[in-house]
C-alpha positions in Angstrom: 24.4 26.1 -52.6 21.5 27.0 -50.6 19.8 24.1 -51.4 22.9 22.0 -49.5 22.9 24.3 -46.5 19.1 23.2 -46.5 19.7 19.8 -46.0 22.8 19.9 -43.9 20.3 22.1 -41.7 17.4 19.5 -42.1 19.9 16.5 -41.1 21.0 18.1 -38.0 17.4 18.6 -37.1 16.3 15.5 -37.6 19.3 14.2 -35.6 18.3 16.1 -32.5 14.5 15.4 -33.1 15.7 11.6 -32.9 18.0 12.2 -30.1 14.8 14.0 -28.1 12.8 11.1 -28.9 15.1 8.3 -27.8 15.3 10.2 -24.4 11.4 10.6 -23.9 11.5 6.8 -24.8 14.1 6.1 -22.3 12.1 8.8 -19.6 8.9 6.5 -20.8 10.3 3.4 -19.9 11.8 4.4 -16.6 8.1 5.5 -15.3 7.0 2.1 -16.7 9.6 -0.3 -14.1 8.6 2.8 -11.6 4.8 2.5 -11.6 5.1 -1.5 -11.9 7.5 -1.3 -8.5 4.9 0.7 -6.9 2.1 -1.4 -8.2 3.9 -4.3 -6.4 5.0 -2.2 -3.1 1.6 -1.1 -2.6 -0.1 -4.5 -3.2 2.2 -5.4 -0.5 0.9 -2.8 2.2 -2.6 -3.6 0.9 -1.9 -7.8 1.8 -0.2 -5.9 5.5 -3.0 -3.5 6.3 -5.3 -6.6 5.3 -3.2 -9.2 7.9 -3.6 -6.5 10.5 -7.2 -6.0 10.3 -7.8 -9.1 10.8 -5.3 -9.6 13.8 -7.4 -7.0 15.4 -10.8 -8.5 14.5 -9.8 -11.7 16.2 -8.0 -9.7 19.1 -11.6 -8.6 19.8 -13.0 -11.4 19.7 -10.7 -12.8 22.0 -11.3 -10.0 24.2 -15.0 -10.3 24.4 -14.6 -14.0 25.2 -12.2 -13.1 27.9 -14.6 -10.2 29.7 -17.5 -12.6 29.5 -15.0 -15.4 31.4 -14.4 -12.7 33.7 -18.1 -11.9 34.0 -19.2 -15.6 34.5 -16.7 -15.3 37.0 -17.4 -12.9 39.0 -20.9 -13.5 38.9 -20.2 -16.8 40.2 -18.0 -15.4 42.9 -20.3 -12.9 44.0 -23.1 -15.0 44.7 -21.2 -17.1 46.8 -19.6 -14.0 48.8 -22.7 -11.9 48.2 -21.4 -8.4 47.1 -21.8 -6.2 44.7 -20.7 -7.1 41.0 -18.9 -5.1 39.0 -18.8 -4.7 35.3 -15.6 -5.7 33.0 
């Protein structure tokens, strides 16, 4: 008698134990596809901040050409009207 209470007891242990562990497997894979998205969201920001960067290193550079123009420029000008130059 006790002996069947036992394993009525031990089944409906193990049946929760196995329900607990399907979930935690579920839980498991659902941070899996989680971390994966972010993996892929971030690599995209990364590529972004990287695109950016380099639109500003090459604004820069742009800029620098241009205030040199200007300088040539006004250095040229000035001679010719002969006042005082001033810096870009």
């Amino acid at each position: 008698m006790a002996s069947d209470e036992l394993k009525i007891a031990l089944e409906v242990v193990k049946e929760k134990f196995d329900t607990v562990m399907e979930g935690i497997n579920m839980v498991r894979e659902a941070l899996e596809r989680h971390v994966q998205k972010n993996d892929e969201q971030f690599k995209k920001i990364d590529m972004g901040f990287l695109e950016v960067r380099k639109d500003i290193r090459e604004m820069r550079e742009d800029i620098r050409g241009r205030r040199q123009d200007l300088n040539d420029h006004r250095d040229n000008t000035e001679l010719h009207a002969g006042g005082r130059r001033k810096k870009a």
